[in-house]
Residue, then its C-alpha position, 0 to 999 in steps of 0.5 A: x749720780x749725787x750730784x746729777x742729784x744734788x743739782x736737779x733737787x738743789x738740796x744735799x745727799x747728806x740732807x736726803x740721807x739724814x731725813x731718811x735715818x730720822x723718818x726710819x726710827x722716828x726718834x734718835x739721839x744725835x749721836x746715833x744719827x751721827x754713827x748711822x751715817x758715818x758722819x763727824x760730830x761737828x759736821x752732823x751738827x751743822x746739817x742738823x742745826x740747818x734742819x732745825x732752821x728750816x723746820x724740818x726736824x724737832x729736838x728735845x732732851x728726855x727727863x732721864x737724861x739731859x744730856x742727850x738729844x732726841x731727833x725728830x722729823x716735824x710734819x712739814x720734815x715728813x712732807x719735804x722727805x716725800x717731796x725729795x724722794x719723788x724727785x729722785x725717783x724721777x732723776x733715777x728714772x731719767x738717768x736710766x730712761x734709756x736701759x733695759x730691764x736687763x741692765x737695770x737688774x745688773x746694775x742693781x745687783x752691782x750697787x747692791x754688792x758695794x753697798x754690802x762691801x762698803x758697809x762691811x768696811x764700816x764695821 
């Protein structure tokens, strides 16, 4: 489904996922966006330098402590986010276009159970 996904938007999951984690808290270290998604440094790193270059998300270092990097989403972030998530409703809705209500509600419960199963494999 990623790259059903990834292909019908012609940008990352992991793009999807960062903007999602930087738009939930408005402001995070990138330490704490790297944890959040189970990401290593150096890849967090790479995907946030390509955000920063397209000017999707700001960063600065707070007063108290220099070493730390707060990340935000700037307004065209904000715009790209809802852009990219409309696409994927639409790339969800085609790619279940011919199940029912039933089988939705099924599979629904079933992705939730491993989301669940996966994310008590993290901790």
């Amino acid at each position: 489904m990623g790259q059903a996904f990834t292909a019908s938007v012609s940008t990352s999951c992991t793009k999807l996922e960062i903007l999602h984690a930087i738009e939930r808290r408005k402001e995070l270290s990138q330490l704490e966006l790297q944890q959040q998604l189970g990401l290593d440094a150096a890849a967090i790193t790479r995907h946030l330098q390509q955000l920063k270059q397209q000017q999707l998300i700001a960063s600065r270092k707070p007063e108290q402590d220099k070493r730390v990097t707060l990340i935000s989403l700037t307004d065209s972030g904000k715009a790209e986010l809802m852009e990219l998530e409309a696409k994927r409703r639409q790339c969800l809705e085609e790619m279940t276009r011919d199940f029912s209500d039933h089988e939705i509600a099924a599979m629904t419960a079933y992705m939730n159970r491993i989301a669940s199963n996966v994310a008590r494999m993290i901790e």
